[in-house]
C-alpha positions in Angstrom: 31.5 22.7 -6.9 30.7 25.9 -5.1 32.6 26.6 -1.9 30.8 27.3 1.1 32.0 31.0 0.9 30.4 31.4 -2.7 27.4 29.8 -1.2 27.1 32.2 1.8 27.7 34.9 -0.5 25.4 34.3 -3.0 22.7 34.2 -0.3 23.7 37.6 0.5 22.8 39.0 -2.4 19.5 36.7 -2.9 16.6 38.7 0.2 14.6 35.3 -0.7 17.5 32.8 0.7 17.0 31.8 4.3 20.3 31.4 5.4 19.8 29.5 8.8 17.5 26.6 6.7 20.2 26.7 4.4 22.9 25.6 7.0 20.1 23.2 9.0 20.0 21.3 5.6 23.3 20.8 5.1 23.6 19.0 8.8 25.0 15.9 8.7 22.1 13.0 10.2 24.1 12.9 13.1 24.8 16.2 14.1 20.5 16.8 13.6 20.0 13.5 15.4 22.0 14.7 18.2 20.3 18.0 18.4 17.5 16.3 18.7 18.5 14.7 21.4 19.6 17.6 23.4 16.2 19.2 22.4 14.3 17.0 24.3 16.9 16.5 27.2 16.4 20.3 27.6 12.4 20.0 27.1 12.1 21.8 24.0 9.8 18.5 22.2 8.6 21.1 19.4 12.2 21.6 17.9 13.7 17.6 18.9 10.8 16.7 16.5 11.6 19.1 14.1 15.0 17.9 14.0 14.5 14.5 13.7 12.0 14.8 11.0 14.9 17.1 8.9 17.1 13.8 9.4 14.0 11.8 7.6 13.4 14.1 5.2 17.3 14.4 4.5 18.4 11.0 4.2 15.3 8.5 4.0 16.2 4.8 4.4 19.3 5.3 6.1 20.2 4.2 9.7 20.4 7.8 10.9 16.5 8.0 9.9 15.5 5.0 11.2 16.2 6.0 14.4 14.8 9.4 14.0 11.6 8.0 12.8 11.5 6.3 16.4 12.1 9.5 18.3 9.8 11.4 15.9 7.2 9.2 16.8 7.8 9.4 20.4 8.3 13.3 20.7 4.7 14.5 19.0 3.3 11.5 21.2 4.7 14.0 24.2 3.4 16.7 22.2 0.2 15.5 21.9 0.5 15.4 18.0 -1.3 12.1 18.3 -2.1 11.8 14.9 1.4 13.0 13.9 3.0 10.1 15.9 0.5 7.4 14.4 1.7 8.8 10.7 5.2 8.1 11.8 4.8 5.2 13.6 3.0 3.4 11.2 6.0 4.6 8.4 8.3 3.4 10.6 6.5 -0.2 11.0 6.0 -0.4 7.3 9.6 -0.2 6.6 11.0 -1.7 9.6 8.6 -4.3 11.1 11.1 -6.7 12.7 13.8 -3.6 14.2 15.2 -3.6 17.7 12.6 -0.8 18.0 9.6 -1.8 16.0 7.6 -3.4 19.2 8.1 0.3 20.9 7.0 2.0 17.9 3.8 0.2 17.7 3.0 0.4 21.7 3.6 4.5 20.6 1.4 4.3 17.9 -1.6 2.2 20.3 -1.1 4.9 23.1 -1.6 7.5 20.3 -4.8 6.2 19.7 -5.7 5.4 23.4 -5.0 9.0 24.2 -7.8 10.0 21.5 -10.7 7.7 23.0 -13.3 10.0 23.8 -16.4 9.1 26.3 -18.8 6.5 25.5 -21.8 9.1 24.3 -19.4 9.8 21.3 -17.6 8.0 18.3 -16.0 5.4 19.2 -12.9 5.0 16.2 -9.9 5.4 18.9 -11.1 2.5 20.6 -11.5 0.1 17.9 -7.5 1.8 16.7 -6.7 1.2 19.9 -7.3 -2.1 20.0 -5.9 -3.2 16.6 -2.9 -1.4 17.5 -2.2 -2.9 20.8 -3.5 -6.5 19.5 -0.3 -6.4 16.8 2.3 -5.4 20.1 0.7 -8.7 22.0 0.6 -10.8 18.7 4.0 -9.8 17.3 6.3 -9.6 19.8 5.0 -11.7 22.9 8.3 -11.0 25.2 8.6 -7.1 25.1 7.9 -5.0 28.0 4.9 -3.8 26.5 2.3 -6.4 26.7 1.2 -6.3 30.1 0.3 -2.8 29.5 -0.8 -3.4 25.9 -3.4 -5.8 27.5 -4.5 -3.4 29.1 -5.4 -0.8 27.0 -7.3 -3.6 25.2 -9.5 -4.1 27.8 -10.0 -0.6 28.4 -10.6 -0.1 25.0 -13.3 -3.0 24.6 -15.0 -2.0 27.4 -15.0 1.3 25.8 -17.0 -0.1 23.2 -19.1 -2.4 25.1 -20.3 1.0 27.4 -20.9 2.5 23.9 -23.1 -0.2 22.8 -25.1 0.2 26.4 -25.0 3.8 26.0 -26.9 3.8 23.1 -29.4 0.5 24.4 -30.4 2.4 27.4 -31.3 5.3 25.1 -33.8 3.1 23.2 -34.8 1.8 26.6 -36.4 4.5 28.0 -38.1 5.2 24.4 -39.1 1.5 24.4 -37.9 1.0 21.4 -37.1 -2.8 23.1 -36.0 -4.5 19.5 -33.7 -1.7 19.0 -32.2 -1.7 22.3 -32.3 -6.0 22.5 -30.0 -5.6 19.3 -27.1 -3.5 21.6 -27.7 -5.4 24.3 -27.2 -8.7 22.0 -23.6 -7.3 21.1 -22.2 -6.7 24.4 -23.6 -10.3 25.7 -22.3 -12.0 22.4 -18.8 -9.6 21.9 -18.0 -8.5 25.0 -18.8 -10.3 27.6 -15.6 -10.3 29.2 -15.9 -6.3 30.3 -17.5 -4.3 32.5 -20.8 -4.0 31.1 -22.2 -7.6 30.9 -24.2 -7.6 34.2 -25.9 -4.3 33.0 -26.3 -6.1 29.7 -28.0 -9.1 30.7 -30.0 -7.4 33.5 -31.1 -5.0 30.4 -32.3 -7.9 28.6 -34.4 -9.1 31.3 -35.7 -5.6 31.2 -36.7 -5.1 27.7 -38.1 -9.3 26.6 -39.8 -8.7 30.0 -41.8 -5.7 28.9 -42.3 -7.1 25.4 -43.7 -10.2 27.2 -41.0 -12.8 26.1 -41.5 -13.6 29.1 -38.9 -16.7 28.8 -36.0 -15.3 27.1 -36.3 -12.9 30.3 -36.0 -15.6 32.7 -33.3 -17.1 30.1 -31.3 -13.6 30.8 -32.0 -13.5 34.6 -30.6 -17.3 35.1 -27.7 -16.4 32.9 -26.8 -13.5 35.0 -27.7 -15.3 38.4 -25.2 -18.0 37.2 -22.3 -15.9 36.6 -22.5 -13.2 39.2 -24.9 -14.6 42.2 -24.0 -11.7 44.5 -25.1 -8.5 41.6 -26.9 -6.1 42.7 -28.9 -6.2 38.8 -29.3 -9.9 39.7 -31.3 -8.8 42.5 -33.4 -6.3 40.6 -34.2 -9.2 37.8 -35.5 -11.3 40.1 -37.8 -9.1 41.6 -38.8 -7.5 38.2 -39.8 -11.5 37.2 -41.2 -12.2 40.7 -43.4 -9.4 40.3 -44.9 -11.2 37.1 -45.2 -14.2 39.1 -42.2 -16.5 37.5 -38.6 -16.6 38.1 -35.0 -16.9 36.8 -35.0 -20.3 33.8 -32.9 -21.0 31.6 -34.3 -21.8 28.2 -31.6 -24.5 26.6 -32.7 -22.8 22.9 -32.5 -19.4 23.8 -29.4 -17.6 22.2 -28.7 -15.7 25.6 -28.0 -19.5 27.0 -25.7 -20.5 23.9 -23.5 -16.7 25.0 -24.0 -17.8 28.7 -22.1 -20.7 28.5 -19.7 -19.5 26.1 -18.1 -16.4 28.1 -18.8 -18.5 31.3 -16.4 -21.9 30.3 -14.3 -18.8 28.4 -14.0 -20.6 25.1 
């Protein structure tokens, strides 16, 4: 074997030999893990992350990489590397599901997503990640730390989607287009009822089968909503919009907005 001295000097007379990578390669996992370490304890995230990935890269599968892969994941989260940090979060969970660190490493990988979620007049993707990440912290480990706050993304995230949904109803709305805007308002009734946008939704609906002239699956939407939030401010306006077509709020037992009324409002 080559001593370190003919290494070195070999390099010296090879211009195309990086010396310093040479050296950082030939770190032992600890000694880069550690590095890493101080990295971040002095704020430098770009070369912890660096580090840690070398320790990865250097010796896969072994305990020293394991826990790199954690603080990998966590340092380009800081970084803002979101999609970085999902890549090695997810590696991380696929080899090491049931780890002392796994139920961190997928709350990283749901806040990576969160962080993407963009407003509700574009794509929606980060939401629906969002959610299937944070689901699988709630599902799969029930006692971390991380639920209470994994809950909440979830509903952020869902109500994301459900503001989405009205976003693009209101849109055919004022074109009335009412079948095409019914059809969003359908899904946040029927899907998300439990967020932010069902009084909107079901005061919508009154809206639209009211200037379609359905006129009973209006008053079906208006006693739905009347039900459930008595005190709204859209209730208000549904009422008058049927009074001034001479009928008010009734529930039609067939109607589908009656099966989703009493659905979200018993919560099964």
């Amino acid at each position: 074997m080559m001593s370190l001295a003919g290494v070195l000097a070999s390099c010296q007379s090879d211009p195309d030999i990086d010396i310093t990578k040479l050296a950082t390669e030939t770190d032992p996992p600890d000694v880069l893990y550690n590095q890493g370490l101080a990295n971040i304890k002095a704020g430098n995230m770009s070369e912890a992350a660096r580090k840690f990935d070398a320790v990865d890269a250097q010796h896969p599968f072994s305990e020293w990489s394991r826990k790199a892969l954690v603080m990998s994941t966590f340092t380009k989260y800081r970084l803002g590397r979101y999609g970085d940090s999902i890549a090695s979060g997810n590696r991380y969970m696929s080899l090491y599901p049931k780890s002392e660190d796994s139920a961190y490493v997928q709350y990283l990988v749901g806040l990576s997503n969160w962080k993407q979620i963009a407003n509700v007049t574009q794509d929606q993707k980060a939401s629906q990640k969002t959610i299937e990440a944070m689901q699988r912290v709630v599902d799969e480990y029930p006692d971390s730390e991380y639920v209470d706050d994994a809950q909440a993304k979830i509903r952020f995230a869902r109500d994301q989607l459900a503001g989405r949904e009205m976003q693009v109803g209101r849109y055919y709305l004022e074109r009335k287009e009412y079948l095409a805007a019914v059809s969003r308002f359908r899904v946040v009734v029927e899907e998300f009822s439990n967020t932010n946008q069902i009084e909107e939704a079901l005061a919508r609906l009154v809206e639209a089968y009211f200037a379609m002239g359905i006129v009973q699956e209006a008053q079906t939407a208006a006693a739905v909503l009347g039900h459930n939030y008595p005190d709204s401010q859209w209730y208000a306006d549904s009422y008058k919009l049927l009074q001034s077509g001479g009928v008010e709020p009734r529930e039609n037992e067939g109607s589908w907005i009656a099966r989703a009324g009493r659905k979200f409002l018993t919560g099964s």
